[in-house]
Short mmCIF file of the C-alpha atoms (twelve columns), coordinates in Angstrom:
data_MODEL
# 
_entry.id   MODEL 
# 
loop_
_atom_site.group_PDB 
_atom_site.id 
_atom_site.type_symbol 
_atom_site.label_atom_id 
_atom_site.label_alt_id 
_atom_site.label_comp_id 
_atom_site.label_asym_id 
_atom_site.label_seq_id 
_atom_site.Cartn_x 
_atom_site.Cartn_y 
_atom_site.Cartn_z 
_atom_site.pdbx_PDB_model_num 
ATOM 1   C CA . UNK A 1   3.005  34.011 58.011 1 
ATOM 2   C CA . UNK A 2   1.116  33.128 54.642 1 
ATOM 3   C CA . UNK A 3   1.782  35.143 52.007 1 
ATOM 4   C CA . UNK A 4   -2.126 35.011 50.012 1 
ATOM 5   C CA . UNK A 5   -1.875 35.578 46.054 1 
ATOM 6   C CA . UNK A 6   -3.680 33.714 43.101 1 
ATOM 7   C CA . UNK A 7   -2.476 32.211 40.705 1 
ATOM 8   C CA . UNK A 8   -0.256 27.890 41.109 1 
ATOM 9   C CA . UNK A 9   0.398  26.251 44.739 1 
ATOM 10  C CA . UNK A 10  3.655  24.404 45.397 1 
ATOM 11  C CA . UNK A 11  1.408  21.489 45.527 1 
ATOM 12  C CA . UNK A 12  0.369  22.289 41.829 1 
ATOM 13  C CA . UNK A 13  4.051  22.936 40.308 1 
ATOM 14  C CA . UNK A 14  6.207  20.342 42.217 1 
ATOM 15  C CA . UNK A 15  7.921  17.352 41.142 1 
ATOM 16  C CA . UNK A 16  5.886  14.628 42.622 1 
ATOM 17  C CA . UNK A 17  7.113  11.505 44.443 1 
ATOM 18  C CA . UNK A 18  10.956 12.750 44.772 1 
ATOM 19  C CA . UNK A 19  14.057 10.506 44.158 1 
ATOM 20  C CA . UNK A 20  15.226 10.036 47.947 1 
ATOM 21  C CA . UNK A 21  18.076 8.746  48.758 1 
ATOM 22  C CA . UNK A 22  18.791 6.888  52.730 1 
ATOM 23  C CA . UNK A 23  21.163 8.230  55.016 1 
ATOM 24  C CA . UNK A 24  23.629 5.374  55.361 1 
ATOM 25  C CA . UNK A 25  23.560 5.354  51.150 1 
ATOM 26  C CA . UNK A 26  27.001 5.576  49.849 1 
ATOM 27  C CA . UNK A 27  27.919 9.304  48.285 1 
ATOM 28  C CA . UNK A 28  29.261 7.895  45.335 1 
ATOM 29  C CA . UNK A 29  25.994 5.618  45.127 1 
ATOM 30  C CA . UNK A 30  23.585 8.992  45.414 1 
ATOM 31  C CA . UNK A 31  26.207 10.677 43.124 1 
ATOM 32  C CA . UNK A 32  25.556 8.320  40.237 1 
ATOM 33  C CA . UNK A 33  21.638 8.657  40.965 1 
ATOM 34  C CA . UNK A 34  21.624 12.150 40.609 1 
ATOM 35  C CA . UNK A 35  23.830 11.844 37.091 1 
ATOM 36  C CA . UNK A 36  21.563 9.191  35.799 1 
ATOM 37  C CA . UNK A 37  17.998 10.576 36.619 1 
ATOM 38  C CA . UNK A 38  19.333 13.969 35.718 1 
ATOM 39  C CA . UNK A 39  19.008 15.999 38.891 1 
ATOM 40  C CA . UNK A 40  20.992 18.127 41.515 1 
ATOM 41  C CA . UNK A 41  19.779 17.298 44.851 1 
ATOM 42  C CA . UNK A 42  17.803 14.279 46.973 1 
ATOM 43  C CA . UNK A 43  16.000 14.477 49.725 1 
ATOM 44  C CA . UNK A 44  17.374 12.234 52.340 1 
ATOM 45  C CA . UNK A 45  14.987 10.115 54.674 1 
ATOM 46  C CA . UNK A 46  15.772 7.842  57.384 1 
ATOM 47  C CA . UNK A 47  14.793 4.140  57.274 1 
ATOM 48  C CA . UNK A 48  11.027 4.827  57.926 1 
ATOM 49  C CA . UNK A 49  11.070 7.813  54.619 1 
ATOM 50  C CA . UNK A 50  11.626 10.798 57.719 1 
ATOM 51  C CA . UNK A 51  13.139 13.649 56.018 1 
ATOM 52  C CA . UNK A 52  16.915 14.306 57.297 1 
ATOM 53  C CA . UNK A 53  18.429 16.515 55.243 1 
ATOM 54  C CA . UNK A 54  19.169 17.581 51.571 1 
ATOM 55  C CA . UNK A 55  21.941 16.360 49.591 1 
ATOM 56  C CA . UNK A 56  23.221 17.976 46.755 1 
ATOM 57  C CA . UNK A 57  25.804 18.794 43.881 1 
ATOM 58  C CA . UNK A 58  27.041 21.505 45.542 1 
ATOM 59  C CA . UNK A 59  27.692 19.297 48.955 1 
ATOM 60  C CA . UNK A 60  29.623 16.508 46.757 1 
ATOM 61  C CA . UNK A 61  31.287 19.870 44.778 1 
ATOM 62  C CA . UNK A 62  32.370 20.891 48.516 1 
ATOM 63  C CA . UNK A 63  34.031 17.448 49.528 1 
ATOM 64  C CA . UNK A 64  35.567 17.373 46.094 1 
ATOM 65  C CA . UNK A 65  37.228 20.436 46.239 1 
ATOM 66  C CA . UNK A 66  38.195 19.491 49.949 1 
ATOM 67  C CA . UNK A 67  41.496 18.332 48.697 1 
ATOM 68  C CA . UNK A 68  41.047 14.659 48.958 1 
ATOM 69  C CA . UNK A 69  39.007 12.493 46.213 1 
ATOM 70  C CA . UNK A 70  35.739 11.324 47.761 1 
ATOM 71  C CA . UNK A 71  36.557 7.879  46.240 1 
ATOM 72  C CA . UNK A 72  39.422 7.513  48.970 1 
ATOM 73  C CA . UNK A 73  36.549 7.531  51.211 1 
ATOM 74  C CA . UNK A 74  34.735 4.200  51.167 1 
ATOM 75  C CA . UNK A 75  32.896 4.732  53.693 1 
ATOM 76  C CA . UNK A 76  31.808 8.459  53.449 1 
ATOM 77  C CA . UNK A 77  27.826 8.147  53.976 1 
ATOM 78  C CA . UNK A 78  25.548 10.513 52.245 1 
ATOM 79  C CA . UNK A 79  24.843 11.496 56.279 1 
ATOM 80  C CA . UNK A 80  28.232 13.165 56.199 1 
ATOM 81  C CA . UNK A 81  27.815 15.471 53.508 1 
ATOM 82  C CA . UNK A 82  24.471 16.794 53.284 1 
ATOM 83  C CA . UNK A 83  22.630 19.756 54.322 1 
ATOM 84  C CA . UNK A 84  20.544 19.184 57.422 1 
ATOM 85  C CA . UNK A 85  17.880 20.262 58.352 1 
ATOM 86  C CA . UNK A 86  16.133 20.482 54.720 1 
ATOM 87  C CA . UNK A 87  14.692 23.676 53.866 1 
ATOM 88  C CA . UNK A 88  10.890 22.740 53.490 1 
ATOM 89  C CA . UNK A 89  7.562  24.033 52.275 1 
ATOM 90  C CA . UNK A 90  3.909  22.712 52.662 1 
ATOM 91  C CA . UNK A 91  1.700  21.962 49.570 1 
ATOM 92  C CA . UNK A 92  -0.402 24.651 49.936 1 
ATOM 93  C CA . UNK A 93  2.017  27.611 49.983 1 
ATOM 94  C CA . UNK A 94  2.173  29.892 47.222 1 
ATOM 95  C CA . UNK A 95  4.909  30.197 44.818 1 
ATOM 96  C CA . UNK A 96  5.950  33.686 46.005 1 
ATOM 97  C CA . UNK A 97  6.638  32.557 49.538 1 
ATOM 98  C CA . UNK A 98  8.632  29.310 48.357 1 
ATOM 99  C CA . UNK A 99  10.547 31.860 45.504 1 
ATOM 100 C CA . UNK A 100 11.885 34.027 48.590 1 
ATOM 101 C CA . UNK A 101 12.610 31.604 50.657 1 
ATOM 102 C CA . UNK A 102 15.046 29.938 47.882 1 
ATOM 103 C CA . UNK A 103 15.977 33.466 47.542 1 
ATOM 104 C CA . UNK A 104 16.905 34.175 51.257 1 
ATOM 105 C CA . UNK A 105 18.468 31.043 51.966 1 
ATOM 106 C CA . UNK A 106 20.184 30.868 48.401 1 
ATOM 107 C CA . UNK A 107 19.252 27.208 47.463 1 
ATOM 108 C CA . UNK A 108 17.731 25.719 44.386 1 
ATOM 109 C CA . UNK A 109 15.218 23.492 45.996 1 
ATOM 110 C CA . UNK A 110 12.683 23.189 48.847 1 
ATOM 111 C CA . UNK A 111 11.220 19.909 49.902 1 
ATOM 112 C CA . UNK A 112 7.737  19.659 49.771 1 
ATOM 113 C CA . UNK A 113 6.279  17.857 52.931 1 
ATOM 114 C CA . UNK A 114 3.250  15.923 53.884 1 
ATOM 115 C CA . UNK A 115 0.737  17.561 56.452 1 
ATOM 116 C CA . UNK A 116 3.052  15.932 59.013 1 
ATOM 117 C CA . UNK A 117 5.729  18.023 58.378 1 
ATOM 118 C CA . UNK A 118 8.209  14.790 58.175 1 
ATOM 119 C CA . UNK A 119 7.426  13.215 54.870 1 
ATOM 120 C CA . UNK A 120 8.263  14.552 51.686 1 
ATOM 121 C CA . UNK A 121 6.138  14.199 48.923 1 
ATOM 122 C CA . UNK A 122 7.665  16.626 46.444 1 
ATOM 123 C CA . UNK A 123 10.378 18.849 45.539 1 
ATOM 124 C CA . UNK A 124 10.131 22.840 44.467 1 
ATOM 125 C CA . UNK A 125 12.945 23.581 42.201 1 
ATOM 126 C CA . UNK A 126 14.235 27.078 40.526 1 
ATOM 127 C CA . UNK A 127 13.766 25.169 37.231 1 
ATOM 128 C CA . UNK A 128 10.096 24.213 38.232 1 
ATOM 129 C CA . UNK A 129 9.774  27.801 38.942 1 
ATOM 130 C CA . UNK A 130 10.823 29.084 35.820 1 
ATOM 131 C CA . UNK A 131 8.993  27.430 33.911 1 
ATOM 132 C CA . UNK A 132 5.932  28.745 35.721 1 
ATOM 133 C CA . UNK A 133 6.528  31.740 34.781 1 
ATOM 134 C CA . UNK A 134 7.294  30.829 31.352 1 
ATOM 135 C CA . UNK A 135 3.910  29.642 30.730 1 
ATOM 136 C CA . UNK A 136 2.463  32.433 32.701 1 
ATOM 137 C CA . UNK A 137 3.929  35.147 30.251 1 
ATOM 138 C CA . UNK A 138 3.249  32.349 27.462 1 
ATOM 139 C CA . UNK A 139 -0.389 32.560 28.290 1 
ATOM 140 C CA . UNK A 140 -0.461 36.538 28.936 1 
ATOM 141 C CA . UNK A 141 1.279  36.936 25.121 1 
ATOM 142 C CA . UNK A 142 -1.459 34.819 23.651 1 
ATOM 143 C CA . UNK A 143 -4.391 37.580 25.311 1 
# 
């Protein structure tokens, strides 16, 4: 079911060419990529960029509040931790459509795929979202 309203696409608001991280990737490797690019969640793609899953704070928040440090765990995989299978979106929905399903499924993200449904190209976030709308009500002040 596609939801039909004007105004930006996915395609148009996402963040293009997403940070991925690999399956087999350590967590404490993908932990210090999120820290240092500044952002809460990867896509994770196999060895041929396939999406698998999602990782994100909140699945390294989970295993740290488990009880036992994820450090004592050299060989805890990003594969073991993250969300699977990734919410996605294609370019051309609107931004209503990917705003409830973030709502309904309570994430903060939706991976934007390629026409082939396996390849992400992009990420949706909330804070890609609200800044949509900032500019939208930006632009409506200035009439």
């Amino acid at each position: 079911m596609k939801t039909h309203t004007t105004g930006p696409t996915v395609g148009e608001l996402m963040s293009i060419e997403p940070v991925t991280v690999a399956l087999d990737e350590s967590v404490a490797s993908a932990e210090k990529l999120m820290s240092g690019r500044g952002i809460t969640g990867l896509p994770v793609v196999d060895r041929v960029g396939r999406l698998k899953g999602v990782l994100s704070q909140t699945d390294i928040v989970r295993a740290h509040a488990s009880g036992q440090p994820v450090t004592s765990w050299p060989r805890l995989a990003v594969r073991h931790l993250m969300t699977a299978p990734a919410l996605t979106i294609r370019l051309d929905e609107s931004l209503l459509t990917a705003a409830r399903m973030m709502e309904h499924h309570h994430v903060h993200r939706l991976v934007v795929v390629a026409p082939d449904g396996e390849h992400p190209v992009g990420v949706i976030s909330t804070t890609d979202m609200v800044r949509a709308l900032a500019e939208l009500l930006e632009e409506s002040d200035d009439h």
